[in-house]
C-alpha positions as CSV (number, residue, x, y, z in Angstrom):
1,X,10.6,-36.5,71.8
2,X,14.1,-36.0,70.8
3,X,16.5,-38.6,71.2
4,X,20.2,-38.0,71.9
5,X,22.4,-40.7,70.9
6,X,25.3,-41.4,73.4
7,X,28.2,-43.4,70.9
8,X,29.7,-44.8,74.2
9,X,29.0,-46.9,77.0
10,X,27.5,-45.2,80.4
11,X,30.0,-43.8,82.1
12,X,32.4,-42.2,79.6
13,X,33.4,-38.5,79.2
14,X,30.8,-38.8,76.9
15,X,28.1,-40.0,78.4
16,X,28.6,-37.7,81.5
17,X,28.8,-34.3,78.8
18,X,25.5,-36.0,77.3
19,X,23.8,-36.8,81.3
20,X,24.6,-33.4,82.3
21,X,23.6,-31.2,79.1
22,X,20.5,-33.4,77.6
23,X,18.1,-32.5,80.6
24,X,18.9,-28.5,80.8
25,X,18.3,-28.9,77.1
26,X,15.1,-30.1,77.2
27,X,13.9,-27.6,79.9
28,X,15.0,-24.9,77.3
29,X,13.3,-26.4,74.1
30,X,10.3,-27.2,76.2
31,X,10.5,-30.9,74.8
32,X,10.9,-34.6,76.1
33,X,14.6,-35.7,75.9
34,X,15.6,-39.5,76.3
35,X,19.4,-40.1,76.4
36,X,20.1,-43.5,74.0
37,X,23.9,-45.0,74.4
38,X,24.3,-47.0,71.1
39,X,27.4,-48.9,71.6
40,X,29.8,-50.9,69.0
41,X,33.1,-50.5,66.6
42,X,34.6,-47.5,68.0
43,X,30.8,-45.1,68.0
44,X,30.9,-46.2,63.8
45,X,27.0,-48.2,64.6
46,X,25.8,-45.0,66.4
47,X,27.3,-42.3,64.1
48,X,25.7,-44.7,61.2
49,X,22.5,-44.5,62.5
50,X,22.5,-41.0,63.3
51,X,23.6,-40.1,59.7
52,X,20.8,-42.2,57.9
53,X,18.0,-40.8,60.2
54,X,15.4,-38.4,60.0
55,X,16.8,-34.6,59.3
56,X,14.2,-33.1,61.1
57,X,16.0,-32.1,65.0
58,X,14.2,-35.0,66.7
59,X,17.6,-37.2,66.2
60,X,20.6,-36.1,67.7
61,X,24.3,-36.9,68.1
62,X,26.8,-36.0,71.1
63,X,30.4,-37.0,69.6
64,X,33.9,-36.9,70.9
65,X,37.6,-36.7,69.3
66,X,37.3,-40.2,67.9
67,X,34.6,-39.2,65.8
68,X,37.3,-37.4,63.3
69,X,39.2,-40.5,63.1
70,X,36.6,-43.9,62.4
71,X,36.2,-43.8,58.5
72,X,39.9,-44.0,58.6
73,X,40.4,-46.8,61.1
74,X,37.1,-48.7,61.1
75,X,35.5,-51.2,58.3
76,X,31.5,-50.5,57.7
77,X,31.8,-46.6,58.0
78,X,28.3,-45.7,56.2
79,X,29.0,-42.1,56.3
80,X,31.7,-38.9,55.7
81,X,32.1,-37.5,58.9
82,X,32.1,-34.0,57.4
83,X,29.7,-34.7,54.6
84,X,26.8,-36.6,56.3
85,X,26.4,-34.5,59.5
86,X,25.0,-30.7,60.2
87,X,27.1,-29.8,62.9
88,X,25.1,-28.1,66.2
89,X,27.8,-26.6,68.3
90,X,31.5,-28.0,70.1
91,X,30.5,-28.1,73.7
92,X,33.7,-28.1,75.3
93,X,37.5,-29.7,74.6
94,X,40.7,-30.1,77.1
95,X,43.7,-31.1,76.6
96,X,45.5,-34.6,77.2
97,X,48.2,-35.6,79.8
98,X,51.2,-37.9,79.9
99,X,51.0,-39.5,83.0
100,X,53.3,-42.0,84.8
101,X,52.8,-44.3,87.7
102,X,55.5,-43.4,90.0
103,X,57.3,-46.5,90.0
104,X,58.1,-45.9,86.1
105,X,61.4,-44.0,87.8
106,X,60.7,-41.1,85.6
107,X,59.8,-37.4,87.1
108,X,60.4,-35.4,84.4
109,X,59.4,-35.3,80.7
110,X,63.3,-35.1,79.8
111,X,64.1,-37.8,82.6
112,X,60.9,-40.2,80.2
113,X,62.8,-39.8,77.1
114,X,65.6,-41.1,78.3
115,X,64.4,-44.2,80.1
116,X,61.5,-44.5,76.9
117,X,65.0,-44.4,74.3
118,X,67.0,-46.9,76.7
119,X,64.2,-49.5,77.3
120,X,62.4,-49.1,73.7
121,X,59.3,-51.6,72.7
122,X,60.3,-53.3,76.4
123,X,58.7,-49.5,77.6
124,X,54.5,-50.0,77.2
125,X,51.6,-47.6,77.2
126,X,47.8,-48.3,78.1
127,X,45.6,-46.9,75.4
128,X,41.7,-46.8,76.1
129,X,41.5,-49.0,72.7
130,X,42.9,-49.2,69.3
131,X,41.3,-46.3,67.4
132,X,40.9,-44.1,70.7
133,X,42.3,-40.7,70.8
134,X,44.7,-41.7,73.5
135,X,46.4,-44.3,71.3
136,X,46.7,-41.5,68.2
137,X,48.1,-39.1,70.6
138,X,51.0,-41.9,71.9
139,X,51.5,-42.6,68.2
140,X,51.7,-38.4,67.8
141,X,54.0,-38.8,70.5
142,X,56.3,-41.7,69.3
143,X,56.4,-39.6,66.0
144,X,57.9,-36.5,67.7
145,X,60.1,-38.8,69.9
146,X,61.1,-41.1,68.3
147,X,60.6,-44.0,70.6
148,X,58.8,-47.4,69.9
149,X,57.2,-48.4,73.0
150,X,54.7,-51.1,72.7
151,X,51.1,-50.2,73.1
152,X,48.4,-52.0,75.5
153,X,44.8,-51.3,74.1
154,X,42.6,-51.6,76.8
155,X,38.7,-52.0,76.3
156,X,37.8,-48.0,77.3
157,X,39.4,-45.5,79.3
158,X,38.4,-46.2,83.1
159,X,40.2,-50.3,82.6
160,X,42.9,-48.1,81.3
161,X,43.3,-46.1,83.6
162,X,42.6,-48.4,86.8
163,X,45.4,-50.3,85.2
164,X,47.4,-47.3,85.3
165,X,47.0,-46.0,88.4
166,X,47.3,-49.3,89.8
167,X,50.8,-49.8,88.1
168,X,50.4,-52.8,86.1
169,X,51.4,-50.2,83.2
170,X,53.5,-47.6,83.7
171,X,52.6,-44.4,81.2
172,X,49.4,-42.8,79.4
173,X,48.1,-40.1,77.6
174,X,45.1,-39.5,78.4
175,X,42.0,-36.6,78.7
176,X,42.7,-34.5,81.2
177,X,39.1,-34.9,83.1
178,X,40.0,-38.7,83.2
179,X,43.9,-38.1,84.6
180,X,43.5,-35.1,87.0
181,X,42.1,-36.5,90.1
182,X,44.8,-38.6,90.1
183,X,47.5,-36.8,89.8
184,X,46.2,-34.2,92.5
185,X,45.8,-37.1,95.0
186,X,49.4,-38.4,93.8
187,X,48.7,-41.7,92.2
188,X,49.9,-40.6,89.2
189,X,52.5,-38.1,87.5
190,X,51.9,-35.5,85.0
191,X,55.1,-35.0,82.7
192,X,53.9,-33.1,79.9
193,X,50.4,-31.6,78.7
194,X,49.1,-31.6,74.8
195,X,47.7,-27.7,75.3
196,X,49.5,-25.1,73.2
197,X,49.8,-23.3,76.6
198,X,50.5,-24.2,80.1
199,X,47.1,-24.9,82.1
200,X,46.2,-22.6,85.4
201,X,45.7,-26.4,87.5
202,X,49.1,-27.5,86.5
203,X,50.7,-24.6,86.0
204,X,54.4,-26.2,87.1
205,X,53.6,-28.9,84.2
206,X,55.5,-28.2,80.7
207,X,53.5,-28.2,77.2
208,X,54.8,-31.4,74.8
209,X,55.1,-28.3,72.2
210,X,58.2,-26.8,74.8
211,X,60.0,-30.2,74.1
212,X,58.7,-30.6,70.7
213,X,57.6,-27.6,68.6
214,X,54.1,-28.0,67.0
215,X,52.5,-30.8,69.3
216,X,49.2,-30.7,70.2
217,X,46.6,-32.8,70.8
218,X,42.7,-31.9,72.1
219,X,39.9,-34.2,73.6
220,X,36.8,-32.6,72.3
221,X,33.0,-33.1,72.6
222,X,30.4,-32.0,70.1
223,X,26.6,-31.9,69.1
224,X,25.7,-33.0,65.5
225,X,22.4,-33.2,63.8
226,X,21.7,-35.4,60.1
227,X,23.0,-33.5,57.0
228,X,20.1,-32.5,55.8
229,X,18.5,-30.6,58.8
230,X,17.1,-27.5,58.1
231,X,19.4,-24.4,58.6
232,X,15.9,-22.9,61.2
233,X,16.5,-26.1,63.4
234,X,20.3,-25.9,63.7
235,X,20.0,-22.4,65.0
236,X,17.4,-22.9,67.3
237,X,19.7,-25.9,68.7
238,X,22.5,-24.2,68.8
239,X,21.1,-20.8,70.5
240,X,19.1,-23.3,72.9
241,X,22.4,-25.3,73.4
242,X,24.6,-22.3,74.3
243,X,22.1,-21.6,76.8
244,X,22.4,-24.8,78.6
245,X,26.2,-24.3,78.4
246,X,26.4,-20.7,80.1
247,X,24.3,-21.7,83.0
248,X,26.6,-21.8,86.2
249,X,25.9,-25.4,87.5
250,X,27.3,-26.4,83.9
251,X,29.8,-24.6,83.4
252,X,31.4,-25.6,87.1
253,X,30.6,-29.4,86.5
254,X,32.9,-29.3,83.6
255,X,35.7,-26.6,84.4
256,X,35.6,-29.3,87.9
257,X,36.8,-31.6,85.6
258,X,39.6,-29.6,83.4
259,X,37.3,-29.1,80.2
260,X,37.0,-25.8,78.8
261,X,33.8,-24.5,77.7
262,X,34.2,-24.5,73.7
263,X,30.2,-23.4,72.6
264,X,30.8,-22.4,68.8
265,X,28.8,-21.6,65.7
266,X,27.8,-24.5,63.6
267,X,30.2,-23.1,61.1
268,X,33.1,-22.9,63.3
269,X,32.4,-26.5,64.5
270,X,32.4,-28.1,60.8
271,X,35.6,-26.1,60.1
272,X,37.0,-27.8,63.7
273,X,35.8,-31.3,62.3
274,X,37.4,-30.5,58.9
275,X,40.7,-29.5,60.9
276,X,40.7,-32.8,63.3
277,X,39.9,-34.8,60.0
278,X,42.9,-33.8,58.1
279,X,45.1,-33.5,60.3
280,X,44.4,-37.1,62.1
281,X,44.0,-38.8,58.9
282,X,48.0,-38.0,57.7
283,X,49.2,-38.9,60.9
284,X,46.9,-42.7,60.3
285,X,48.8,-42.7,57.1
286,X,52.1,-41.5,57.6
287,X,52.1,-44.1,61.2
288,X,50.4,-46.5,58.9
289,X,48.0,-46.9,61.9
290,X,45.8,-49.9,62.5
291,X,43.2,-51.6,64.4
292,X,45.4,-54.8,65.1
C-alpha cells in the first residue's frame, strides 16, 4: 500500500487537501492508500521520515508553505528541502488575507497603518505558531510597513483564528480558505490580500502590492516523493495526480474554499520550492526571525 504522510494534525488545510485527494488517487493507481498524520516541530519529524525512506512511490509526502521555511527555523532538520525530495506535482496555492475583528476600529488598509504606526508593539497579531507562514507573512508585512506590533503565536491556525474571530486579538494574516467564511458572514474584515492581483470573491478588496510595490505572499500545497525515486514513478504520480485534480467534485471542493488549482510538472514544482526557499530564507535573515 502507499502511505501518504499528513505533516499536520487532522483538521488542517493540509490534512483536508490530503483527505480529499488521497482516496481519488488510489482509485486511479488501482492501489491501497492509508492517510498517516505524523505530527511534531513545525512537519520537520514527518518531512525527516519521508526523506530517509524507501525511494520506491510507496512513501509519500503532502507539504504546505512551511515546508520551504523549517531548515531555517527548526533544530534537527535531517534533510535539504530541495536536495532530499523528488518533487510530484503543486496541487493548488491561494493567497493570504489581512483580516481585522471589527472592533480593531480600522476599515481600511490605509485607516490599519495608521492606528498600527500610532499604537506600535501595544497593536498585536495572532499567528498560527512561530515558524507558520502566517507569522513570516506579518513579519513580510512589518518589513514593508514598518510597524512593530507584537506577535501572538498560537498552537495552529483554527485557535488562531477562533481567537480572532472571537476578538480577543484584533488582526491576522492568514490563508484565504481559513479567513473567507468569515469575512463573508461578517465576523471579520478583509483589508488587504497577498495575490499579485485582485481576487474574483473579493473583488472590492486591494492587493498589499497596491500599497506596497512587490508584496506577495502564497499558501501552497504540494506532493513530494524521496530523492531518489525513479524518474518512471514520478510521472506516473504525477499524470495519475493531475487526474485526481481535474475531476469536478475536486476541483469545486477547493475553488469552495478560495484555492486555486496549481497541478504542475515535477520540474516546475522544484523550481517553485527553489523560489519559496530563497526568497523566505533572506527575509528569516534580514528579520533575524526566530522560534522564541
Amino acid at each position: 500500500p502507499v502511505r501518504l504522510i499528513v505533516p499536520t494534525s487532522a483538521g488542517g488545510v493540509t490534512d483536508i487537501a490530503a483527505r480529499l485527494v488521497g482516496p481519488k488517487l488510489a482509485e486511479v493507481l488501482a492501489q491501497p492508500l492509508f492517510i498517516e498524520n505524523r505530527v511534531g516541530a513545525g512537519g520537520v519529524v514527518a518531512s525527516n521520515m519521508v526523506a530517509q525512506a524507501a525511494p520506491d512511490g510507496y512513501t509519500l509526502i503532502i507539504v504546505f508553505d512551511s515546508f520551504a521555511t523549517n531548515q531555517y527555523l527548526y533544530q534537527g532538520v535531517q534533510h535539504d528541502v530541495v536536495k532530499d525530495f523528488a518533487p510530484i506535482s503543486l496541487l493548488i496555492k491561494g493567497p493570504q488575507l489581512l483580516v481585522v475583528h471589527p472592533s480593531a476600529g480600522a476599515r481600511t488598509l490605509k485607516e490599519f497603518l495608521q492606528l498600527a504606526r500610532s499604537k506600535g508593539s501595544a497593536l498585536s497579531f495572532a499567528t498560527a505558531g512561530a515558524g507558520t507562514s502566517s507569522r513570516l507573512s506579518l513579519e513580510l508585512f512589518k518589513a514593508y510597513a514598518g510597524v512593530e506590533p507584537t506577535a501572538i503565536h498560537y498552537k495552529g491556525g483554527a485557535p488562531a483564528i477562533n481567537a480572532l474571530v472571537g476578538g480577543q486579538v484584533p488582526a491576522m494574516v492568514t490563508a484565504m480558505n481559513v479567513s473567507l467564511p468569515h469575512v463573508k458572514s461578517g465576523k471579520l474584515i478583509a483589508l488587504a490580500v497577498t495575490s499579485p492581483k485582485r481576487l474574483a470573491v473579493l473583488p472590492d478588496v486591494p492587493t498589499m502590492s497596491e500599497t506596497f510595490p512587490g508584496f506577495e505572499a502564497q499558501s501552497w500545497v504540494g506532493m513530494l516523493a524521496p530523492a531518489a525515486t525513479p524518474r518512471p514513478i514520478v510521472s506516473k504520480l504525477n499524470a495519475s495526480l493531475h487526474k485526481v485534480l481535474a475531476m469536478p467534485e475536486v476541483r469545486s471542493r477547493f475553488e469552495a474554499q478560495g484555492s486555486e488549482m496549481a497541478p504542475s510538472t515535477p520540474e516546475a514544482f522544484g523550481e517553485w520550492l527553489r523560489t519559496e526557499t530563497t526568497k523566505w530564507a533572506k527575509i528569516i535573515k534580514e528579520r533575524k526571525i526566530t522560534l522564541d
